[in-house]
Structure formats: C-alpha cells, structure tokens
N, CA, C and O atoms as a DFTB+ gen file, in Angstrom:
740 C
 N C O
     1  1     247.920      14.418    -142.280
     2  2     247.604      14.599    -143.678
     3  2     247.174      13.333    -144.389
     4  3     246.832      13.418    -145.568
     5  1     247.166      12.448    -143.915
     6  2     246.807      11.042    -144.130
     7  2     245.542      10.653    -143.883
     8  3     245.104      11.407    -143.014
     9  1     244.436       9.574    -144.319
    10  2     243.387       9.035    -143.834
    11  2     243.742       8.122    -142.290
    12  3     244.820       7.538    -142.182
    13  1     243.186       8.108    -141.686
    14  2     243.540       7.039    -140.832
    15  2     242.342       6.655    -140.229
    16  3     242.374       5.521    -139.750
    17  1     241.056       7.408    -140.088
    18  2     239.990       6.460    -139.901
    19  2     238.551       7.308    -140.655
    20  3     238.247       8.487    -140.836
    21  1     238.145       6.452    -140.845
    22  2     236.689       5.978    -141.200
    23  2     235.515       5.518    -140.430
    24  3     235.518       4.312    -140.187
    25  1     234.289       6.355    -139.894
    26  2     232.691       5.988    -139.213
    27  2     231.752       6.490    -139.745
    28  3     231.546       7.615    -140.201
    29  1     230.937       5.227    -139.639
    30  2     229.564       5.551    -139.595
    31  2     229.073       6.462    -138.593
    32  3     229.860       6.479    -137.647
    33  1     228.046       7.257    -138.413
    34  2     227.492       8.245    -137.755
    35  2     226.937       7.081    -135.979
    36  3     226.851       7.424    -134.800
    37  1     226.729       5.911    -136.581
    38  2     226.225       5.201    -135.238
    39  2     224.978       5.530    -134.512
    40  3     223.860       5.517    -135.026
    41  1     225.226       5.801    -133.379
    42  2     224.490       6.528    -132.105
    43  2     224.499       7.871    -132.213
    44  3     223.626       8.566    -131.692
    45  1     225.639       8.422    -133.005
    46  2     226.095       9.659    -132.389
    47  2     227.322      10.308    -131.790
    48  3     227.870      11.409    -131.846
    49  1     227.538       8.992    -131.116
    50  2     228.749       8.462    -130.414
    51  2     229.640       7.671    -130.719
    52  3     230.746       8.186    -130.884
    53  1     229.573       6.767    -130.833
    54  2     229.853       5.519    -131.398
    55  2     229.412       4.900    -132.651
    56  3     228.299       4.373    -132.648
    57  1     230.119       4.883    -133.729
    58  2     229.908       4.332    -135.092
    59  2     230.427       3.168    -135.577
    60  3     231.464       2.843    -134.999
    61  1     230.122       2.545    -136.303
    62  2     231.307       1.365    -137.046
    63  2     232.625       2.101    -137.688
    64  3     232.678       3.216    -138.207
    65  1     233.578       1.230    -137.513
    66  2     235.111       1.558    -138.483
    67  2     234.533       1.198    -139.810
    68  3     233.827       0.204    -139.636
    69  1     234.525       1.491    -140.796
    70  2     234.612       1.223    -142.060
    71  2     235.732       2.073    -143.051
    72  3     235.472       2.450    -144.194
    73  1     237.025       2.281    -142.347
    74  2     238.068       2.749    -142.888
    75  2     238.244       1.986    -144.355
    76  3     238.407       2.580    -145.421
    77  1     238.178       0.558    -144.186
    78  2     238.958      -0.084    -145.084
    79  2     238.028      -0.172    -146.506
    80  3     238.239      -0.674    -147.610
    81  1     236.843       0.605    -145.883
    82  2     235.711       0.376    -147.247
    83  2     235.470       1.792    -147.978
    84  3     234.831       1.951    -149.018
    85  1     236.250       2.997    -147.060
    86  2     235.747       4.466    -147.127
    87  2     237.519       4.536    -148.426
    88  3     237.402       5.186    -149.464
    89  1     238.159       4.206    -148.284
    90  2     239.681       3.969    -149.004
    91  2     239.323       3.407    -150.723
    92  3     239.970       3.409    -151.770
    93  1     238.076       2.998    -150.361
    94  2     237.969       2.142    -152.210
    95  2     237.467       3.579    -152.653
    96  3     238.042       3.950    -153.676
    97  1     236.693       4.339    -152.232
    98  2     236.139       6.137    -152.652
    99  2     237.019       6.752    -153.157
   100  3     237.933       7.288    -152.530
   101  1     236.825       6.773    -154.777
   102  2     238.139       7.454    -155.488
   103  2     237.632       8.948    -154.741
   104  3     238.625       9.483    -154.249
   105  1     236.619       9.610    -154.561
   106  2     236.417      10.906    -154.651
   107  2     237.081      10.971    -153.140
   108  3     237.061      12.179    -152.902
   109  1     237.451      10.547    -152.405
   110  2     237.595      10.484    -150.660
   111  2     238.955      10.261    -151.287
   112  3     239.323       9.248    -151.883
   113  1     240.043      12.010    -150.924
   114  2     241.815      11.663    -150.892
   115  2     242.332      10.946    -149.546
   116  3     242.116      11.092    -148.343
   117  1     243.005      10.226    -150.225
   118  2     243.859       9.528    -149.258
   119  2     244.875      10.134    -148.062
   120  3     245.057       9.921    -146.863
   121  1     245.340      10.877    -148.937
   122  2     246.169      11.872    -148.225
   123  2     246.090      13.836    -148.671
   124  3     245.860      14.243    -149.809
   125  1     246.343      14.736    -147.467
   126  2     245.762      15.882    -147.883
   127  2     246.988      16.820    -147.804
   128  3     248.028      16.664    -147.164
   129  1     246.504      18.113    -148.840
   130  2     247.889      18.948    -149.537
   131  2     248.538      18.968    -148.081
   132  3     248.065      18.320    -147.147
   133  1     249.708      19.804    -147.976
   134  2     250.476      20.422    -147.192
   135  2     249.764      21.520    -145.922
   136  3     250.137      21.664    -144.758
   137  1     248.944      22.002    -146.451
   138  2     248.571      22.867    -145.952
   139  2     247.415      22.872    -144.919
   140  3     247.142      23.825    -144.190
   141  1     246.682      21.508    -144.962
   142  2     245.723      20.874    -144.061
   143  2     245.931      21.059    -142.711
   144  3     247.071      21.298    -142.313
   145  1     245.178      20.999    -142.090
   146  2     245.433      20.872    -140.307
   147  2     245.943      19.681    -140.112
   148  3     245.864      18.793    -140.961
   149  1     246.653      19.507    -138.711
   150  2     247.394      18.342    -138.588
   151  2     245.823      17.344    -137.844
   152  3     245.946      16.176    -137.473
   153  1     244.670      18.003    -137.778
   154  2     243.604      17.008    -137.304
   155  2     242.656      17.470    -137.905
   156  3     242.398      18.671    -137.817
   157  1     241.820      16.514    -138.755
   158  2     241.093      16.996    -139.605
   159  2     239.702      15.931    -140.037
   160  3     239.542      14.996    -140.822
   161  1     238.818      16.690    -139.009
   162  2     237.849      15.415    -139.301
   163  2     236.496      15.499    -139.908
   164  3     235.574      15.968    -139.242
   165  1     236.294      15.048    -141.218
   166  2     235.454      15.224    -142.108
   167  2     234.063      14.948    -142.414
   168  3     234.008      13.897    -143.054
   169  1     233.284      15.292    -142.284
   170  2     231.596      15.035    -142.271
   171  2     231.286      14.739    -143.542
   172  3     231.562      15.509    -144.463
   173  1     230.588      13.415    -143.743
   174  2     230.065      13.942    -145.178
   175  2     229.009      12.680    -145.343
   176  3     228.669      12.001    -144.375
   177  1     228.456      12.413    -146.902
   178  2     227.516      11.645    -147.034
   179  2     227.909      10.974    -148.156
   180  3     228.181      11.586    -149.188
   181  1     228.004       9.119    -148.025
   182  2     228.335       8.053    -149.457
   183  2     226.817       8.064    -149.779
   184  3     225.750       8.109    -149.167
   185  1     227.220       8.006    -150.916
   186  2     226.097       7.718    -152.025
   187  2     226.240       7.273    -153.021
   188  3     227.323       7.481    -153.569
   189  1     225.235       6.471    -153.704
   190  2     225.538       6.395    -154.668
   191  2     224.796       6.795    -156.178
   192  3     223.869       5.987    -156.234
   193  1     224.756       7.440    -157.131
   194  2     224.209       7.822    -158.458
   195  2     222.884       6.945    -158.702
   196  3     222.644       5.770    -158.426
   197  1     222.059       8.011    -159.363
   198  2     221.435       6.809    -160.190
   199  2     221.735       5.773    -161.302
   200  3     221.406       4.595    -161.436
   201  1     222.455       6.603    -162.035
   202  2     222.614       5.977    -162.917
   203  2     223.801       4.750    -162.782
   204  3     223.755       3.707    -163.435
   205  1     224.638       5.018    -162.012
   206  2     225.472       4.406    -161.258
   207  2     224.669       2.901    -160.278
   208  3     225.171       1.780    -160.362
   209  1     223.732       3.107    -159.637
   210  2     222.722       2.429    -158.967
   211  2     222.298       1.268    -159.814
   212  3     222.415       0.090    -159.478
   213  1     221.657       1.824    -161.249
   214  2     221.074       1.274    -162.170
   215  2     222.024       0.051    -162.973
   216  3     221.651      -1.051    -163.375
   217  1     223.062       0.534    -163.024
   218  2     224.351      -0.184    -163.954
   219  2     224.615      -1.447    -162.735
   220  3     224.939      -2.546    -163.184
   221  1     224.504      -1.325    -161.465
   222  2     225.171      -2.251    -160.998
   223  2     223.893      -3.411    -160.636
   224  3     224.104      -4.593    -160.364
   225  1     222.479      -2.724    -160.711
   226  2     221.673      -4.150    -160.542
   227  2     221.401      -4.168    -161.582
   228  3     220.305      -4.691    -161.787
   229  1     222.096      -3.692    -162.725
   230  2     221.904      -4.341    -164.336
   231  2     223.134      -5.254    -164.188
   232  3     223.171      -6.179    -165.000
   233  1     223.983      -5.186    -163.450
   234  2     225.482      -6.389    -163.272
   235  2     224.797      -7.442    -162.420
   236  3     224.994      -8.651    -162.536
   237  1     224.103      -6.958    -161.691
   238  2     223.991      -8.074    -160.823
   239  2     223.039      -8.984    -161.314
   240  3     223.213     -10.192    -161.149
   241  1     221.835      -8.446    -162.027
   242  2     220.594      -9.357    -162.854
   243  2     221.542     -10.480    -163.768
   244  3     221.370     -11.697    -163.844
   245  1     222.313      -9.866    -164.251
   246  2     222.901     -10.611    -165.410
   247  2     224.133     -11.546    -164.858
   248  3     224.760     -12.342    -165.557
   249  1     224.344     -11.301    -163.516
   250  2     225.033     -12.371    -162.740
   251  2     224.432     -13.370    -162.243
   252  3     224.970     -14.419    -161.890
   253  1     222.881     -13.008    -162.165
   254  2     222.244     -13.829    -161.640
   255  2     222.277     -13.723    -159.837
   256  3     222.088     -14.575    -158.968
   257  1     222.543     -12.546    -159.791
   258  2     222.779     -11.779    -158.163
   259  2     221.336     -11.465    -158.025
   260  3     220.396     -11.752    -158.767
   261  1     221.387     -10.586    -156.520
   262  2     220.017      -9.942    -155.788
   263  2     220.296      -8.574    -156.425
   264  3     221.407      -8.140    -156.729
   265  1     219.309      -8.067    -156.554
   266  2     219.030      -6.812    -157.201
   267  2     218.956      -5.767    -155.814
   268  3     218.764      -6.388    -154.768
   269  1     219.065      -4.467    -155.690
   270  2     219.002      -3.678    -154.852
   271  2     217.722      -2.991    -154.831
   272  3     217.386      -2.725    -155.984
   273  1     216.687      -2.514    -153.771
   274  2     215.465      -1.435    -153.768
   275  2     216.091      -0.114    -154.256
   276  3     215.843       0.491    -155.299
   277  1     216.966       0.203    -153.265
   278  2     217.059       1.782    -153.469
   279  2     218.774       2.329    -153.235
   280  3     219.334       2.158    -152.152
   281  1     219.534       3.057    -154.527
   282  2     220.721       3.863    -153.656
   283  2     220.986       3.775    -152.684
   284  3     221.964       3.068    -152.440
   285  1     220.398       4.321    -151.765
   286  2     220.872       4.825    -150.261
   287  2     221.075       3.822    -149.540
   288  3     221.943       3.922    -148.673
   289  1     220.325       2.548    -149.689
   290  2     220.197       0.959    -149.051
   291  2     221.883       0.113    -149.759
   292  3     222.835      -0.590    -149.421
   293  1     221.459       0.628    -150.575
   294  2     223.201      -0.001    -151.608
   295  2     224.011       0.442    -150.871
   296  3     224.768      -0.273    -150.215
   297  1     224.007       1.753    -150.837
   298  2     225.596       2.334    -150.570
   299  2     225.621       2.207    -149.027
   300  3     226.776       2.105    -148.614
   301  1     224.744       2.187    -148.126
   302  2     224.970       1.970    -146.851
   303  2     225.131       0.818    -146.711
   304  3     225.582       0.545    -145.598
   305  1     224.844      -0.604    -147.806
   306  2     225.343      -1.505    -146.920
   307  2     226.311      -2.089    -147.804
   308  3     226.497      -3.296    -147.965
   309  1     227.021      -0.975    -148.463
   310  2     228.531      -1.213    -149.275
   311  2     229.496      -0.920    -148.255
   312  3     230.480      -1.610    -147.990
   313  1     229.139       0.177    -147.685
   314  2     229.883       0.920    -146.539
   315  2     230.503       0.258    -145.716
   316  3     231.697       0.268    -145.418
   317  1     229.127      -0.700    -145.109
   318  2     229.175      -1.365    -143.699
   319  2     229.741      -2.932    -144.496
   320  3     229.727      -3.879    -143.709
   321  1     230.146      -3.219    -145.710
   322  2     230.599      -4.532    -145.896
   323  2     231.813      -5.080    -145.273
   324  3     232.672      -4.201    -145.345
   325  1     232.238      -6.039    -144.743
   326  2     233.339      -6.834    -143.777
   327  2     234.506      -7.066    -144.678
   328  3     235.693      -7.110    -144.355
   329  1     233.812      -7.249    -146.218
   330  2     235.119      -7.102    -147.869
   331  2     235.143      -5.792    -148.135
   332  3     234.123      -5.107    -148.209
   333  1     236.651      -5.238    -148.343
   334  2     236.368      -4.153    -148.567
   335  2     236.528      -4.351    -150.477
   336  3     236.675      -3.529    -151.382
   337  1     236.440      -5.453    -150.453
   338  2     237.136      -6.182    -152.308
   339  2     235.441      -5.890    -152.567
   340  3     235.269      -5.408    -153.687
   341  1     234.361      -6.043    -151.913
   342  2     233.001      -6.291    -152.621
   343  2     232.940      -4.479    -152.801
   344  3     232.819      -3.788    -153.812
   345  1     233.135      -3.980    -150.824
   346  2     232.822      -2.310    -151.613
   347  2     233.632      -1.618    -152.485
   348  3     233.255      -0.487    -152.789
   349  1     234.509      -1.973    -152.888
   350  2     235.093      -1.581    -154.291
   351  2     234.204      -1.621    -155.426
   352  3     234.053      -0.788    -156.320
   353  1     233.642      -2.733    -155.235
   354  2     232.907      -3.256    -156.598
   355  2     231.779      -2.101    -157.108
   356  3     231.344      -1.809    -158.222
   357  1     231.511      -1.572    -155.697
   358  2     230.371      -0.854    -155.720
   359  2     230.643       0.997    -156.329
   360  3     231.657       1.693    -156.277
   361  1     229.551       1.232    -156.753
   362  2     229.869       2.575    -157.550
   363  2     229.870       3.500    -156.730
   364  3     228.903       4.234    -156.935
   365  1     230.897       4.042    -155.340
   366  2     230.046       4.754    -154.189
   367  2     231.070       6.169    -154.921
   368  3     231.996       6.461    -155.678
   369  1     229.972       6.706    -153.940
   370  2     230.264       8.186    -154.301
   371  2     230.147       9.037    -152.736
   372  3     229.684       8.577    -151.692
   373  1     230.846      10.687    -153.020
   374  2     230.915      11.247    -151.647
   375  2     231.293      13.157    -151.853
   376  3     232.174      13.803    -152.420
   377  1     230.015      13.499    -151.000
   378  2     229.617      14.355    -150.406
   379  2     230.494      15.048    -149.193
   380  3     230.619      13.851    -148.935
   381  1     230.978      15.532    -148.530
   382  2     231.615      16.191    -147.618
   383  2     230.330      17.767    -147.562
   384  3     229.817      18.419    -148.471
   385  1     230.223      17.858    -146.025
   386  2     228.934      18.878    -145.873
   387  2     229.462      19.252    -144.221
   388  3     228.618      19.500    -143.361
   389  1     230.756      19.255    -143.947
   390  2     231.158      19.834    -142.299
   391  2     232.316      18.842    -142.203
   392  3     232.813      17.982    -142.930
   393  1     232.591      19.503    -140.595
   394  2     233.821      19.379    -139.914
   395  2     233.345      19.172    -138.568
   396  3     232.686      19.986    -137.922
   397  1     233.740      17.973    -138.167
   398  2     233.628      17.444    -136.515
   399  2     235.146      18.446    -136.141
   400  3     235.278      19.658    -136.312
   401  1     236.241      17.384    -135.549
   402  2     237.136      17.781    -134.574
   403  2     238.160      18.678    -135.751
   404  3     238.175      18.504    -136.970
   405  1     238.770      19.415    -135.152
   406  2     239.805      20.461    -136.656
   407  2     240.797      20.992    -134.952
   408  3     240.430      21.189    -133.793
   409  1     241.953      21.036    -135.571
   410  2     242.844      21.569    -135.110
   411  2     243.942      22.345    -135.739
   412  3     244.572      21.634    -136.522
   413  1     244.365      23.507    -135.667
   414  2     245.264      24.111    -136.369
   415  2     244.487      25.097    -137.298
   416  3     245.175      25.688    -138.130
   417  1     243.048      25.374    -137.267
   418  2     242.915      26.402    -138.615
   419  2     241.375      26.855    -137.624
   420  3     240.971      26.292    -136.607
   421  1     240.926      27.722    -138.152
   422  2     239.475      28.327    -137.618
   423  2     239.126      28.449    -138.873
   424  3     239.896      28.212    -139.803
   425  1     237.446      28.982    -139.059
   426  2     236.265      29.381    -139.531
   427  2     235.438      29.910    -138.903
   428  3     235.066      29.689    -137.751
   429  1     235.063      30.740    -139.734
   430  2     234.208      32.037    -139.381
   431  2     232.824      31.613    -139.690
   432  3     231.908      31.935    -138.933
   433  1     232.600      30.859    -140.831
   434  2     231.483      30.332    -141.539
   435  2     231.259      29.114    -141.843
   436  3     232.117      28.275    -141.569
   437  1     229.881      28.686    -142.570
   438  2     229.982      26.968    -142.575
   439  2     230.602      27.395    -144.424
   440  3     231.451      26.890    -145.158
   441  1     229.950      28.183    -144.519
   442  2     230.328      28.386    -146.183
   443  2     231.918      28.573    -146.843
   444  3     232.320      28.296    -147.974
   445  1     232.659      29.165    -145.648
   446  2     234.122      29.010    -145.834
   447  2     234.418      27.481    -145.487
   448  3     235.336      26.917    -146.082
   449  1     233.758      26.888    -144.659
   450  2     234.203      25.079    -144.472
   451  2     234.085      24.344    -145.740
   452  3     234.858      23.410    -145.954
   453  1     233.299      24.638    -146.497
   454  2     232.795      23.791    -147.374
   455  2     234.047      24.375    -148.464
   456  3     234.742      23.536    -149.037
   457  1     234.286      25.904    -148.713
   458  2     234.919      26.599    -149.781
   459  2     236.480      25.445    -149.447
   460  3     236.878      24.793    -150.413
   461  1     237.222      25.297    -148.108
   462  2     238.344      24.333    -148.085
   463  2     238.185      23.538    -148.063
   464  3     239.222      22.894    -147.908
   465  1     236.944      22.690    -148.165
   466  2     237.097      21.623    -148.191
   467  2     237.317      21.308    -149.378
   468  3     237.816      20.191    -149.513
   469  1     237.046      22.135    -150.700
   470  2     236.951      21.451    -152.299
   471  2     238.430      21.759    -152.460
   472  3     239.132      21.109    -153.235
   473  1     238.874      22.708    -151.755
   474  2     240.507      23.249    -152.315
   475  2     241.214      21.864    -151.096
   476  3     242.382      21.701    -151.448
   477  1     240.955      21.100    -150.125
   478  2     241.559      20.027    -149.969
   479  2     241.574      19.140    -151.074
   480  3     242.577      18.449    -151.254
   481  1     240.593      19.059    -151.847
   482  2     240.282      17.683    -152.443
   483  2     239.049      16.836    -152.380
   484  3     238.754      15.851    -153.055
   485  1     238.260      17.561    -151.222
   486  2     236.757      16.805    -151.175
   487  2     235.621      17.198    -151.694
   488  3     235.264      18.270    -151.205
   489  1     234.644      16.626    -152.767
   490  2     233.669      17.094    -152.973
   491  2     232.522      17.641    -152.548
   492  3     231.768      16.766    -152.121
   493  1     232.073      18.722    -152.485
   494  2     231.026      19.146    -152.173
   495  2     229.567      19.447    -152.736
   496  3     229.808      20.581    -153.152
   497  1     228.652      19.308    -152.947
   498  2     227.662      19.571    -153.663
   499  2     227.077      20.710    -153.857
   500  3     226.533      21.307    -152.928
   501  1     227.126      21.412    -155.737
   502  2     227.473      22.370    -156.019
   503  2     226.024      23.410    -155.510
   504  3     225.824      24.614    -155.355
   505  1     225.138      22.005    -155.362
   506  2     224.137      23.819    -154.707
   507  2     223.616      24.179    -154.038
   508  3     222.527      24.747    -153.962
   509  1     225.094      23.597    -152.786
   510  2     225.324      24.278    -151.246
   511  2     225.477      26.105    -151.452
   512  3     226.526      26.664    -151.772
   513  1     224.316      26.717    -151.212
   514  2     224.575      28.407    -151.208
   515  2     224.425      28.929    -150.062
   516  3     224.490      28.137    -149.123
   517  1     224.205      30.234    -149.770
   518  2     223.833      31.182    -148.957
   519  2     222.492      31.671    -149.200
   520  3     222.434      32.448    -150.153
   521  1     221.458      31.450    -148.641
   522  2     220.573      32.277    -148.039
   523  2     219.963      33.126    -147.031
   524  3     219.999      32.618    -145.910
   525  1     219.373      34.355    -147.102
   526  2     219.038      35.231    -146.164
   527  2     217.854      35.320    -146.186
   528  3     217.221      35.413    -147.237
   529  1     217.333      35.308    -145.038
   530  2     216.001      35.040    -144.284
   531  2     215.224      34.301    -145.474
   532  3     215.614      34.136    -146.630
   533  1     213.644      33.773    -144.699
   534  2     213.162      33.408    -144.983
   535  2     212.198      33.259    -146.541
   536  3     211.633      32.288    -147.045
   537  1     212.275      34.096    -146.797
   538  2     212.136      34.405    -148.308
   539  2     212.793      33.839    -149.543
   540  3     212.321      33.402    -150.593
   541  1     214.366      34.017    -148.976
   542  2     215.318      33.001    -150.085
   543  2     215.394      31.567    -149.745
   544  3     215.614      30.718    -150.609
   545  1     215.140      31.165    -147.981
   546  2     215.807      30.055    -147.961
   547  2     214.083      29.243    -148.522
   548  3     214.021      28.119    -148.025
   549  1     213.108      29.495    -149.175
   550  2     212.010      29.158    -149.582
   551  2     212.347      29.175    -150.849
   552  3     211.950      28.165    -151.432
   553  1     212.992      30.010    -151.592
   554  2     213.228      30.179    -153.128
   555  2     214.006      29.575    -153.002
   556  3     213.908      28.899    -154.026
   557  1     215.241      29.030    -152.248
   558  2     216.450      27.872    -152.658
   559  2     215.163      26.823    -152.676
   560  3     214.565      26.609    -153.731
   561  1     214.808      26.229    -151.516
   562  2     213.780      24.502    -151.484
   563  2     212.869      24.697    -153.281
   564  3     212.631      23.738    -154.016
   565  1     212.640      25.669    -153.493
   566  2     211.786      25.809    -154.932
   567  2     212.735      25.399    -155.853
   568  3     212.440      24.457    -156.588
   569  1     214.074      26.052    -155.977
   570  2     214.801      25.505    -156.896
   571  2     215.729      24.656    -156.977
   572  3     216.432      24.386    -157.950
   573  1     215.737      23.986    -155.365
   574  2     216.054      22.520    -155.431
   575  2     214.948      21.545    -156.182
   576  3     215.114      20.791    -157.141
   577  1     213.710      21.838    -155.373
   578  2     212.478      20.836    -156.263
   579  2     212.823      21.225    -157.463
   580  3     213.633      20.636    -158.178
   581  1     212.293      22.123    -157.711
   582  2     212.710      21.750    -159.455
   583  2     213.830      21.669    -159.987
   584  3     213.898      21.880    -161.198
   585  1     214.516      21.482    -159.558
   586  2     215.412      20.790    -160.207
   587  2     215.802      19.081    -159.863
   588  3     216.613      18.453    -160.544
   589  1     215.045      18.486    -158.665
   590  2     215.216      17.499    -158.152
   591  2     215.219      16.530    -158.787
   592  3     215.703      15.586    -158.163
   593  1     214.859      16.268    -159.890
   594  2     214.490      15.083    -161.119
   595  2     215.672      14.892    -161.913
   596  3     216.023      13.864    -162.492
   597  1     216.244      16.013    -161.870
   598  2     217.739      16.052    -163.068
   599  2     218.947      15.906    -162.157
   600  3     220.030      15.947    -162.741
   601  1     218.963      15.798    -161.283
   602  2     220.173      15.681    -160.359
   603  2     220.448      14.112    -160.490
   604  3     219.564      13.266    -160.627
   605  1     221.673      13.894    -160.430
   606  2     221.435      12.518    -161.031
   607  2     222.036      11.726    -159.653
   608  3     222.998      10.959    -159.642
   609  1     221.092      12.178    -158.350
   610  2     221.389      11.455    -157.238
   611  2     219.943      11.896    -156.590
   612  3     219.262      12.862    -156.934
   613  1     219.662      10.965    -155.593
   614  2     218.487      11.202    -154.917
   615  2     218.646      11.720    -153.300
   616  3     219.555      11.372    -152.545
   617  1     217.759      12.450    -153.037
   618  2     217.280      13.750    -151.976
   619  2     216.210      13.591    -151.617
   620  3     215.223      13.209    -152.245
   621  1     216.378      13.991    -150.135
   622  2     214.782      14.067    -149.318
   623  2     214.615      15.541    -149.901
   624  3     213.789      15.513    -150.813
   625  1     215.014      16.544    -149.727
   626  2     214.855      17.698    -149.382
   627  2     216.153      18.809    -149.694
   628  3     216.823      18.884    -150.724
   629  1     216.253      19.569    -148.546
   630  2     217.342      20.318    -148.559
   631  2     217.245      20.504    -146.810
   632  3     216.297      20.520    -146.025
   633  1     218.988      20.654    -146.631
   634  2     219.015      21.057    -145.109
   635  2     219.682      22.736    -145.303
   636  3     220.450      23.095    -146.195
   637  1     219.104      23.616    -144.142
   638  2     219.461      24.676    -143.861
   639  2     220.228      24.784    -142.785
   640  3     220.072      23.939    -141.904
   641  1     221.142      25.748    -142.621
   642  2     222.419      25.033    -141.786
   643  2     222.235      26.831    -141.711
   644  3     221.800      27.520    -142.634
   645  1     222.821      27.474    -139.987
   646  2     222.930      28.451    -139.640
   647  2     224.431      28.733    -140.194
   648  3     225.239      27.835    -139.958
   649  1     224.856      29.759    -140.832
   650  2     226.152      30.257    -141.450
   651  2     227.255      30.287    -140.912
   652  3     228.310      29.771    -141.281
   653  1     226.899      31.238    -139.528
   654  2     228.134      31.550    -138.454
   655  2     228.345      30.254    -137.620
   656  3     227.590      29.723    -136.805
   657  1     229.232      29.995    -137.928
   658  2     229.914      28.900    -136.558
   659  2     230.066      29.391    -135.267
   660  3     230.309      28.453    -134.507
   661  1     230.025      30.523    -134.661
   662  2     230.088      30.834    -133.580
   663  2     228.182      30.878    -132.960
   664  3     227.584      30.567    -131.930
   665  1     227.921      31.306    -133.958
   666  2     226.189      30.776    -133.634
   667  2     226.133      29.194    -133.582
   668  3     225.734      28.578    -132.594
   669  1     226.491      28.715    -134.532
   670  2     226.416      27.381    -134.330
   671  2     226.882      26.859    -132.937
   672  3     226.318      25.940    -132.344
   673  1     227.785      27.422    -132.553
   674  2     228.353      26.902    -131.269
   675  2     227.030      27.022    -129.868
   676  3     226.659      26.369    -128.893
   677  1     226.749      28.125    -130.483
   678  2     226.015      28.793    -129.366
   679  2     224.360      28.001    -128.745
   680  3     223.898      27.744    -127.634
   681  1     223.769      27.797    -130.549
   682  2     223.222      26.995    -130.288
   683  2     222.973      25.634    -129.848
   684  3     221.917      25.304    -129.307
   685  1     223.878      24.892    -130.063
   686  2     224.291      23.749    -129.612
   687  2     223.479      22.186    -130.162
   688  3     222.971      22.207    -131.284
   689  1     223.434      21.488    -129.717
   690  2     222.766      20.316    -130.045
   691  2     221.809      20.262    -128.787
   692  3     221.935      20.905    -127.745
   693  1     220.256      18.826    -129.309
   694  2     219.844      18.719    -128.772
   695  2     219.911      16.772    -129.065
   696  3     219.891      16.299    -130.201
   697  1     219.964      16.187    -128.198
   698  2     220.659      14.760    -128.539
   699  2     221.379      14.585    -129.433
   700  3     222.501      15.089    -129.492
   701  1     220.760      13.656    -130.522
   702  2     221.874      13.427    -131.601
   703  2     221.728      14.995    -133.023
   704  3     222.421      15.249    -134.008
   705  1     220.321      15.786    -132.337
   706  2     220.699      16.695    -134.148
   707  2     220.781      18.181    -133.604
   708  3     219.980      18.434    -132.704
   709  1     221.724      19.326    -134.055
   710  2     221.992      20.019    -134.332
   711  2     220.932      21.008    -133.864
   712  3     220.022      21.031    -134.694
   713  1     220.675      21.963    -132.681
   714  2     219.582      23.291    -133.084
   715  2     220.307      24.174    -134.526
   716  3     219.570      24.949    -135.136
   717  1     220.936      24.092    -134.726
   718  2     221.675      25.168    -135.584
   719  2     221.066      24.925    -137.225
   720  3     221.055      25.760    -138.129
   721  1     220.475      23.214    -137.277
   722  2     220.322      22.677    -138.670
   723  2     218.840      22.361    -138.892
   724  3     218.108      21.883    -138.026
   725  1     218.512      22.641    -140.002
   726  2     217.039      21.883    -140.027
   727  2     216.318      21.536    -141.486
   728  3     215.823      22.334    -142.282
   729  1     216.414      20.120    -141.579
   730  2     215.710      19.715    -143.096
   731  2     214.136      19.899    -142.981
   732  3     213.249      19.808    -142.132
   733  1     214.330      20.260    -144.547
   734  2     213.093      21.020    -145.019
   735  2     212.805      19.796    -146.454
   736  3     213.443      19.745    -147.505
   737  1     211.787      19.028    -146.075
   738  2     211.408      18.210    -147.128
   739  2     210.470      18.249    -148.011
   740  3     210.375      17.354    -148.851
C-alpha cells in the first residue's frame, strides 16, 4: 500500500529509478486506501501545465536561469533530475492511463482500470471514454481537436486503447508498443 518504486519507461525493460523525484508529485499518493492490491503497479504520464510551464520560465528569466523550449522537455528532465530538492521546484503533474504488474484484484476492462484508479487516489484524464467502432472513435479525435487549445496541457493526439483486457491479452505486444493500442494524431 505504500510507494516503493518509481521508472521511467527506458527500453521497455529497463528504466531509470526516479522514485525520489516521482514522491515530490502531490497528485502521485504516497500510500494507498486499504483496499488496494498488495502489488500494484501504475502506468501513467508526468507532465507538466501550461500555464504551470509558463510561471516557471517566468521564475527562471527573472533568476536569471535557462528558460525551457517545451513542457514535455521540462518535466522529463525534472523527472530524470539526481536532486530530488530541484524536482520539487518543478510544477509536475500526473496522469495514470493503466496497470503493468497487479496482484490480488482482476478487470474485465481498461475502463474499469482507470474507474479504480481515481477511487485509489490517482488522476486520470477526464476525457478518457468509450467508443464503438469506427464512427465514434473519429467523433472522439474531432472533439479532442477541438477542444485541444483549451486544455490547459499539451497533446499529440489521442490514443485508442482496445476495452477488453482479455483481448488485450490476446493481442499482445509487438516490441516495445502494444497491438491492442494505437495513437491517432
């Protein structure tokens, strides 16, 4: 019920520890209700805001610091910092979107994974839905784009993720990505 480690995605295989930098993430609980599996291992994505982004190379100009290009470059190399005192400093934020290793509980769906994961305590992004065939999962990417400008975090796209976990199983991976998943940019 406790955190006890923290990776980067890596290879695939092999990632960096960045436990001690994933712990400064107010949105990332430290420890989880009662009712959690006794192994519980969490997928997700740091990020950080725009506006959040903006405030900190407005700190840093006025420190007379390096300014950052882009979010995603910030928060990945807040992540990977050796201080975990600097990634504090930083405005990171977090996504949860799956489950690697789980012991003690099943799912039927990815959409029930995501539904416990917010009743653990982890955030999810609210417009993870359900679509059926091809028709809707085209009208979701439409009303992600438009809405893509007001979200006050930045996106390639949207990923479509097969529902059933037992399909998911079935399909399997092909090196490091998923047959089961596929971004649509």
């Amino acid at each position: 019920g406790k955190l006890v480690q923290a990776a980067t995605r890596g290879d695939g295989e092999v990632g960096e520890d960045v436990t001690h930098n994933i712990r400064t993430i107010r949105q990332i609980p430290l420890a989880l209700p009662a009712d959690a599996p006794p192994v519980l291992e969490v997928r997700g994505e740091v990020y950080m805001a725009r506006a959040d982004f903006d405030a900190l190379n407005e700190r840093q100009r006025a420190q007379g610091g390096k300014t950052f290009v882009n979010p995603r470059n910030a928060a990945a190399g807040a992540v990977r910092q050796l201080d975990s005192g600097i990634a504090a400093q930083r405005p990171l934020s977090f996504f949860a979107y799956g489950l690697g290793e789980v012991q003690g509980v099943q799912f039927a769906t990815h959409h029930a994974v995501l539904q416990q994961l917010k009743l653990w305590g982890f955030p999810v992004a609210e417009q993870a839905g359900i679509a059926l065939g091809a028709s809707e999962l085209i009208a979701f990417h439409q009303r992600i784009g438009a809405a893509r400008d007001a979200l006050p975090y930045d996106i390639d796209g949207v990923v479509y993720k097969v529902n059933r976990l037992v399909l998911q199983q079935q399909l399997g991976f092909v090196t490091r990505e998923p047959r089961w998943a596929v971004a649509h940019k």
